[in-house]
N, C-alpha and C positions, 0 to 999 in steps of 0.2 A: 769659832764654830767648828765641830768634828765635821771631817771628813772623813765621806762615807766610803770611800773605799777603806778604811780599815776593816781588818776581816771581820774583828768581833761584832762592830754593828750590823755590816753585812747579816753574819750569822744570827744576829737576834732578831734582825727583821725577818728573815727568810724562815725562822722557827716559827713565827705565825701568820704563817701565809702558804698555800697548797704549791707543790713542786712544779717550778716551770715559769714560777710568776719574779723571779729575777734573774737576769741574767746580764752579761758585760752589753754597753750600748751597741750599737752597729753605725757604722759612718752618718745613716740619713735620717740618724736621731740630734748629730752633733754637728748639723747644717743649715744654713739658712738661705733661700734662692740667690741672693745678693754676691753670695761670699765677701760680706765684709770683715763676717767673722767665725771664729772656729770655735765649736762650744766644746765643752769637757761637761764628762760624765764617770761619778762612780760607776751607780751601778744604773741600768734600766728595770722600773717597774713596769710590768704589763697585767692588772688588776683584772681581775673579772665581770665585778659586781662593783655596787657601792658600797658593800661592806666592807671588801678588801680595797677601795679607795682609803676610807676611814681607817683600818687599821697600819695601812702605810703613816699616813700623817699623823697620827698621834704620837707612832714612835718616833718620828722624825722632830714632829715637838719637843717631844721630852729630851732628845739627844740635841738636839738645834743644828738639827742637820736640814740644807738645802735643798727645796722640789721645786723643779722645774715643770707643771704641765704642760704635755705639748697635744697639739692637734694631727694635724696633718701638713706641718713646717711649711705651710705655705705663706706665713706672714712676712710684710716687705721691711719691717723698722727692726728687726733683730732681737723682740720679745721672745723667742722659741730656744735663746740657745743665754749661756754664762760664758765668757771666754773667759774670765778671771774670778780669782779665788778659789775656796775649797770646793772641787768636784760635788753637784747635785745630785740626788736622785734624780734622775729623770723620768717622768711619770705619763708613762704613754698609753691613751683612753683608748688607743686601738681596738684591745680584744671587744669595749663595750659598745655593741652597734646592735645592738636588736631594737625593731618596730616594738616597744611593748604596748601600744594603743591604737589603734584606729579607730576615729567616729565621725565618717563623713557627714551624718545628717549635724552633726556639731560644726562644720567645717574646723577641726581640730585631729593634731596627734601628738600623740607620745614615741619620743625613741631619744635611744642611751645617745652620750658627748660624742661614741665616736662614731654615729653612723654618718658615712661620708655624703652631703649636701646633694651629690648625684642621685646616690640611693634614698635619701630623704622626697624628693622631687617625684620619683619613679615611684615610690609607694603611696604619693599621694596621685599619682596619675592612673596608677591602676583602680584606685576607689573613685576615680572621675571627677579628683580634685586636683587644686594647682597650689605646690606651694613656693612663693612668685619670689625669693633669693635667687639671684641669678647673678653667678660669677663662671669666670674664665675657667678659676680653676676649682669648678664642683667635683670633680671627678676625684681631687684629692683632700679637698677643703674638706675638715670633720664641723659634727652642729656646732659641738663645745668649744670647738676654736672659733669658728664664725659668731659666737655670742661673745664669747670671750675678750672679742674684739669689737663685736657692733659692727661685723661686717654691712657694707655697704652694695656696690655692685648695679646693674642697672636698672634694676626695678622702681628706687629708690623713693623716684617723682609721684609714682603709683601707690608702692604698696612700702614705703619707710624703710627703716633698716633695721637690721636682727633684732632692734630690739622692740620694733612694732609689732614684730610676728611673734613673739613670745609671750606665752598667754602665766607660765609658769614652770620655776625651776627646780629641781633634787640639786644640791651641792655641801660640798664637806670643807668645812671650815678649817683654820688652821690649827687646830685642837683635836682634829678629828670627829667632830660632833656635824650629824648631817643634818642639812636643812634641809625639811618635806616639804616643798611648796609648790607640787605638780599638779594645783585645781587646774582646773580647765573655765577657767571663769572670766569672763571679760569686766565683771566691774566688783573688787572686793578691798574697798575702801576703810583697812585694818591699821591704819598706822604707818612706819615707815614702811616703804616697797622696796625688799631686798633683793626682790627680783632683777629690779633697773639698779642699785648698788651695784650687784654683782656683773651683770652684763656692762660689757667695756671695760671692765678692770684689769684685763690681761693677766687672768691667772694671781695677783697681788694680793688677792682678798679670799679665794675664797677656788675649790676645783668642782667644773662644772660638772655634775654626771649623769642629767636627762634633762632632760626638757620640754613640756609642749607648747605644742606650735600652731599660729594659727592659718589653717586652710583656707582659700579662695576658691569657688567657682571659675573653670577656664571661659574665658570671652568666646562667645558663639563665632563672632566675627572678628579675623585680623588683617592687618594691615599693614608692611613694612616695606621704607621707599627712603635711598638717600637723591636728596638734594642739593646741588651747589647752592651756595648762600652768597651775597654778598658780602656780607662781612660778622663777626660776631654781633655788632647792633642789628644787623639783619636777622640775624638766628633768634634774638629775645624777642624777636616782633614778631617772627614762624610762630614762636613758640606761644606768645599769646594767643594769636589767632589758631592754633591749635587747640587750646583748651577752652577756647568760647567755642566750637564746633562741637568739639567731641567731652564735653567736662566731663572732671574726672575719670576719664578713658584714656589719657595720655601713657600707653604702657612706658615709656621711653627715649628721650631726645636727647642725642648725644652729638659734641662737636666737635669735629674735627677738621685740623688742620693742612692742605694742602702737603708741608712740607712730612705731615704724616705717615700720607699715603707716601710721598717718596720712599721713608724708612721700610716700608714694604715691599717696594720695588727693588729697595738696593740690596736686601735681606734676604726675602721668601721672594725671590722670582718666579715661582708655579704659582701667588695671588694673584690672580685678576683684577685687575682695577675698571669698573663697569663706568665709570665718567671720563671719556676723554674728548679734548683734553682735562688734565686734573684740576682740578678749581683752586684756587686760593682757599677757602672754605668749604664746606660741607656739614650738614644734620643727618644724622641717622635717625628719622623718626617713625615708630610702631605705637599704632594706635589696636586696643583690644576693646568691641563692642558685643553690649547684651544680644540677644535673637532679638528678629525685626530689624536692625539695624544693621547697613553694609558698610563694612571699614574700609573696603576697597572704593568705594565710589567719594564717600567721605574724604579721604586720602585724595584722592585726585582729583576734587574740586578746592582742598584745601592748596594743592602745588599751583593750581588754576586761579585760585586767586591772588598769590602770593607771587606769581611770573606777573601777573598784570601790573601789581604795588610795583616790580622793581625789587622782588625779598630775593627771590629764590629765580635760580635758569635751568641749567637741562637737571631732570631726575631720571631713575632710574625706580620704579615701582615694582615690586615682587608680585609677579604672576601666578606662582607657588609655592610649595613650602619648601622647594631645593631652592627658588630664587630666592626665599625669605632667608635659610640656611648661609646661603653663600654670602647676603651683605653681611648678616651677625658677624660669618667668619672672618671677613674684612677686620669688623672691630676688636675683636677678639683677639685675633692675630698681632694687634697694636705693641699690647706688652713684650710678647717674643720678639718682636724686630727690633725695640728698643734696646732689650737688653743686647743683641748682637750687636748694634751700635755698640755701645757703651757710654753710658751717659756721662759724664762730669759731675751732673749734680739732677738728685730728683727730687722733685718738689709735689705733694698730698696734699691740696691746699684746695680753702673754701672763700666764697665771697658769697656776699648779696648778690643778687640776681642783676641788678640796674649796675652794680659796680663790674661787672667783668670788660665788657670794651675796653673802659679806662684801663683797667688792669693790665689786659692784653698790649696796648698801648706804650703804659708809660713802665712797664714790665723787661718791653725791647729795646725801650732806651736807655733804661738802668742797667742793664748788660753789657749793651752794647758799647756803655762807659768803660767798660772791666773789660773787652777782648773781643773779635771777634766769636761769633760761635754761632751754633745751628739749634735752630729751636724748633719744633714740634709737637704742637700742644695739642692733646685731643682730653676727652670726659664728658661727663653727666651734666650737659647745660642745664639739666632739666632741675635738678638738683643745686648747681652753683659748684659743683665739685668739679676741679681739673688736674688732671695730672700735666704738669708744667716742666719739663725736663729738659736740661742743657748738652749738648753735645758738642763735638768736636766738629770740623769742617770735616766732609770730604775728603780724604788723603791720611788724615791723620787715626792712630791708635784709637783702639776702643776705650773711652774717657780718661784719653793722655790730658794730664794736669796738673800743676802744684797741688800742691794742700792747701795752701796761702788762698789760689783762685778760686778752689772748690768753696772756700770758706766767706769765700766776697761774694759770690755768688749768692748764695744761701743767705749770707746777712741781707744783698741787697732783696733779696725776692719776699723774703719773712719780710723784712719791715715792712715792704709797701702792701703786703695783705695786713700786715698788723693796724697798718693806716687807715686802710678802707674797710678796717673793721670785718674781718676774714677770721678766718682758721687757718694755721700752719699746719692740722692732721684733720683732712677730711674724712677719710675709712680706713686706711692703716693704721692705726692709735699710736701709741708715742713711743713703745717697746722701748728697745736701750738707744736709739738712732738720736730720740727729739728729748732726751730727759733735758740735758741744757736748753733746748728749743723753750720745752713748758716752762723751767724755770724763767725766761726771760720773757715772754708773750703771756703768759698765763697769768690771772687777776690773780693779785698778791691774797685775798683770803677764802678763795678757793683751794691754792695748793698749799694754804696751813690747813683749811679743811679737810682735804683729800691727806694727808702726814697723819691729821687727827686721828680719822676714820681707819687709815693703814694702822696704827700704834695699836687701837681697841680691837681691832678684829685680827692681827698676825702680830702680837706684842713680841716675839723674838727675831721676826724678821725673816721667816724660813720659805714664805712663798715668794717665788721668783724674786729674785732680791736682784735688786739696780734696775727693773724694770718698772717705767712708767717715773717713780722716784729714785731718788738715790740710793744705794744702800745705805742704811743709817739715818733713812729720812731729815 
């Protein structure tokens, strides 16, 4: 495979393409939040249009030169960077962020890969719509990374992940040939759906460069209150009775773990922690209702009934939308204190609803076979999605550990979701972190499927290569 920093291809790429649109990469093109690893880059592409998407990749076809798409490098499994091999193009959707549609009485819009998921949100807020992705980091999260990925995030239980809201995509194949399929159509029953092909692929298949999306009505009435729980089998029993009260209004039920909230306290010391003292458990749950209906009263005959059972003890109900603000910021905040811990080992992981107790369970005991360590689990009960992440005690380095433990760790925590019939990538997807992971959890003829599908649509192997599969499938 030519590598693209030779000048001549440089120069021939750069001969059809308007001035300004390559240039050498900059550090926080060839980064990944983790630092687990350092990418390399020939040259950066910064494209305008999707035509100069397409005229990149074609030449890079014909030369079998390596593109890297990236978003907004906010991905957690290391799909955004190459550390090894011949230097990529790295092909950055930044400059493409423009709203090209809006139709609110469609609840629907149109806008390019890089408009960043904050500004996605805001322009569906100023037409008096909601569109209900909701992650930590919108502010830098692009659309085309967020699809690219199937980002996930807390909406999930409500309103699905990126690729529910996706009504139809523009993307340019590994040949350079664009795919137009930006209807705005909710039911067009044509044959394969390259739309959901493409989404979740991590850039492997195919680079995304618009997209519409589908818009919600904001809920007249909201509602956000966390609660001590007594234990995770407590929280699925909240959560039922939550959604016989309020069906399908549940915007969000998230749980966390006591020893969570500590990573807050030991971390960000200006978080406030509104339950004291801290509970062994906790639910964050937001409920969003039609007019006519009060989510607040709602809400607080659900905590009322649920203190009687023995589910749930003291809560903490938002009176406002700085008190509704300030719990989110609790959860929100989760990831940043973890990483100043430093974890040992983190685990994106999915289960059946009825299986997580056990999980949580027999989870602490399989570790706690391997070493002492500090666990604090919090995520999406609502959904089945946890982030499960291993830590060091108290005293010790930000995730000081063999590689040996890190790796008994990880074996023992994948098998026993492999067990109870889980996922090893609930919303991060598999980047370059889990490729061994898929191969060894993943049904043996899906990922001759998925090798199939990669050979027919990138037969040289130019998009992101080692991501998701192997290089060389």
């Amino acid at each position: 495979m030519l590598n693209p920093a030779d000048d001549l291809f440089i120069a021939e790429l750069a001969a059809h393409l308007p001035a300004g649109t390559l240039r050498p990469p900059e550090p926080r093109h060839l980064e990944e939040p983790r630092g687990r690893w350092r990418g390399a880059g020939g040259v950066l592409a910064l494209p305008r249009c999707t035509g100069e998407v397409a005229t990149i990749l074609a030449r890079c076809a014909r030369r079998r030169v390596a593109v890297v798409p990236r978003g907004g490098g906010t991905g957690l499994v290391g799909g955004q960077v190459v550390p090894e091999g011949p230097a990529p193009v790295i092909l950055s959707l930044e400059r493409m962020a423009a709203v090209r549609a809006l139709h609110p009485e469609e609840n629907a819009i149109v806008v390019e890969a890089g408009l960043t998921l904050a500004a996605t949100r805001e322009a569906a807020r100023a037409a008096g719509r909601s569109f209900p992705l909701s992650l930590a980091s919108e502010g830098s999260a692009r659309i085309g990374g967020c699809l690219a990925t199937n980002a996930g995030g807390t909406g999930v239980l409500r309103w699905g992940s990126a690729r529910d809201l996706c009504l139809g995509l523009e993307a340019v194949m590994a040949d350079g040939r664009v795919l137009g399929g930006l209807k705005r159509l909710r039911k067009d029953n044509t044959g394969y759906d390259l739309r959901q092909l493409l989404i979740g692929s991590e850039g492997t298949l195919g680079v995304i460069t618009a997209a519409a999306l589908r818009l919600v009505a904001p809920p007249a009435s909201e509602a956000t209150a966390l609660l001590a729980v007594a234990g995770p089998a407590a929280a699925l029993e909240l959560l039922g009775r939550a959604e016989a009260r309020a069906t399908g209004c549940v915007s969000a039920f998230e749980l966390i773990a006591g020893a969570a909230f500590g990573l807050l306290a030991a971390t960000l010391p200006g978080v406030r922690l509104p339950l004291d003292p801290v509970p062994d458990w906790a639910v964050l749950v937001e409920l969003g209702l039609p007019a006519g209906l009060d989510a607040g009263n709602i809400l607080a005959d659900l905590w009322a009934e649920a203190a009687a059972a023995g589910l749930a003890g003291a809560s903490v109900i938002a009176r406002s939308e700085a008190q509704r603000a300030e719990l989110w910021h609790l959860r929100e905040r989760l990831p940043e204190a973890a990483r100043r811990i430093g974890a040992i080992s983190n685990h994106d992981i999915a289960l059946p609803l009825g299986a997580l107790p056990a999980f949580l369970s027999e989870a602490e005991a399989a570790i706690g076979r391997i070493g002492p360590f500090r666990l604090a689990p919090f995520g999406h009960l609502g959904d089945g999605n946890l982030h499960y992440n291993v830590y060091p005690l108290p005293g010790h380095g930000p995730g000081e550990a063999p590689e040996s433990v890190r790796a008994a760790l990880k074996r023992a925590i994948h098998d026993l979701v492999d067990a109870m019939g889980g996922s090893i990538s609930a919303e991060h997807g598999i980047g370059r972190l889990k490729v061994d992971d898929l191969e060894r959890y993943g049904d043996p003829v899906k990922v001759a499927a998925m090798r199939a599908i990669k050979a027919a649509l990138d037969p040289h192997g130019i998009l992101n290569p080692g991501a998701v599969l192997r290089a060389g499938w």
